[in-house]
N, C-alpha and C positions, 0 to 999 in steps of 0.2 A: 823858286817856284815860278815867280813873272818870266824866268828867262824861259823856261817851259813853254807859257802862255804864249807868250810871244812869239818863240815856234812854230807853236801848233798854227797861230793866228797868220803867220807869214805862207806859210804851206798851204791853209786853205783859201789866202786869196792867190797864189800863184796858180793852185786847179781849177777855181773859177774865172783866173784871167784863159784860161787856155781853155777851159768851155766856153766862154764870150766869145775866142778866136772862131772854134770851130764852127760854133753855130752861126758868129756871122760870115762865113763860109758859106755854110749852106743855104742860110737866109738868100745870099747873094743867087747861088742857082736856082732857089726855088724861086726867085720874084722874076730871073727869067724865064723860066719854065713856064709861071701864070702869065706872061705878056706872053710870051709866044704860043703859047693857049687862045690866049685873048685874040688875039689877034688874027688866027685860023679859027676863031668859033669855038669851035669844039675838034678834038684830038679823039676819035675812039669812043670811050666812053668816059672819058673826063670832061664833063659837060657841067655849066650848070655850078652848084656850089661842090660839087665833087673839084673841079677847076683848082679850089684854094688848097685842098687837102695837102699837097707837099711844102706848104707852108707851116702847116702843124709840129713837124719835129725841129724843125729851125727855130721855132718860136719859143716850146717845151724846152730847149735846151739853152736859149736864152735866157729865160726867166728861172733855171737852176744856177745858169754862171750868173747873176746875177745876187741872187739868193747867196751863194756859197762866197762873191766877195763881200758882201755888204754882212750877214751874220757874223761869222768868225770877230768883225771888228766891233760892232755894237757888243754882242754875246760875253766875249771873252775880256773886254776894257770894264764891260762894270761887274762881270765875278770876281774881278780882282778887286775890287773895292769895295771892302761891304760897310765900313762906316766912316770913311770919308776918309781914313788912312789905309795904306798898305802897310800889311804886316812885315815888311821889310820896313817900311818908314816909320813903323813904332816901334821895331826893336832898335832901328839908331836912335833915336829919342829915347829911349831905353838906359841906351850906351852912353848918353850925354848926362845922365844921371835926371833930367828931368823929368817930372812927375804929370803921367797922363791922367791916372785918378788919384782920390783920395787917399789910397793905400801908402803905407809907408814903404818907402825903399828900402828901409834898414832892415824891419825882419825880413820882406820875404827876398831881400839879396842873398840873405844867410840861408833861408831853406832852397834855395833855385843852385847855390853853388852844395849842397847836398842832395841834390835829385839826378837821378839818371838823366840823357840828355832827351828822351823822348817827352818823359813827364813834366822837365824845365820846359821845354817846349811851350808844350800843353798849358802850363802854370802860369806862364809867360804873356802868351797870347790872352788869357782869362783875363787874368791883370790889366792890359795895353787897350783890353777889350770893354773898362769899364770895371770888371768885376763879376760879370756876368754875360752869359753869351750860351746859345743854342748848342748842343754838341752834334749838329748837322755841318756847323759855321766851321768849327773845329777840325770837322772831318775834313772838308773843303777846301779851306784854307790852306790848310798845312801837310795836306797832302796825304791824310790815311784813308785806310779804307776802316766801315761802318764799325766792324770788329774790334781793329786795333785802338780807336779812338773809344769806344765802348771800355776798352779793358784800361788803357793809360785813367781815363775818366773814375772808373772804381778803385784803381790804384791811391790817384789823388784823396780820394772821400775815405779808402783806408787810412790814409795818413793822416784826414782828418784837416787836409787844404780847401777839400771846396764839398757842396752840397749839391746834393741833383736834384732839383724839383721838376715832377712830372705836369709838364703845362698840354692838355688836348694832346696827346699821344709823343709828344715831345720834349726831348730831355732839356730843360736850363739846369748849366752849371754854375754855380756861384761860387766865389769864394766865401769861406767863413770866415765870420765876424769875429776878431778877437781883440780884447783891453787894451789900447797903444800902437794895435796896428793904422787905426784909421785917426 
């Protein structure tokens, strides 16, 4: 998913290097355009602060290239992060057998290598995630849309892995609590 990220995030600073071009382009003609304004008085009827008007879209499209490099890097570096690990970095820590929560490795090793791969997923990231975690985070993270993340989530709570409590119109997933797991 970060190589995604990163993508997207490389793409939209090479559109807003190439808006930066352009408009400092035309910034260039328009700042001659006002000196030789300037400098004849008035041209017609571009007098007066009508004069600065061709500096306007120079400037407009500066401040979108501007916008479109600097966004993508701030925007996209901290939705990949939402609590201090990427989900790539707590599935190897995962892998290393070390314990990000409480939870015991041993059972739910055994229920994760019996779950489809969408569901272990899903189970996976709850776990890495504390034990708890929004199913907005869910959706986000790993990449489903509202639906599918909706259904994997009632899947889980059929089997009777995690719990959904409705907090102010939004879902926390929990896992449940069981004798020897924690």
């Amino acid at each position: 998913m970060s190589g995604g990220h990163n993508a997207l995030r490389n793409v939209l600073v090479i559109i807003g290097a190439i808006i930066l071009g352009v408009s400092a382009y035309l910034l260039y003609g328009a700042l001659v355009m006002v000196n030789y304004m300037a400098y004849y008085h008035c041209m017609g009827m571009m007098c007066g602060m009508m004069m600065y008007y061709p500096l306007f879209l120079p400037l407009a499209l500066l401040t979108v290239g501007i916008i479109t490099v600097i966004a993508p890097i701030i925007l996209i570096r901290s939705t990949g992060n939402t609590q201090g690990l990427s989900y790539a970095a707590m599935r190897e820590t995962a892998a290393k057998g070390d314990s990000v929560t409480g939870y015991s490795n041993d059972y739910y090793s055994k229920v994760l290598r019996l779950l489809p791969k969408t569901e272990r997923e899903v189970l996976e990231y709850v776990i890495k995630s504390g034990g708890e975690v929004f199913q907005y985070q869910i959706m986000k993270d790993l990449g489903l849309s509202k639906v599918q993340a909706w259904r994997i989530v009632r899947r889980l709570e059929e089997k009777g892995l995690v719990e959904v409590i409705k907090v102010k119109g939004r879902n926390i997933v929990k896992l449940k609590d069981f004798k020897g797991s924690k």
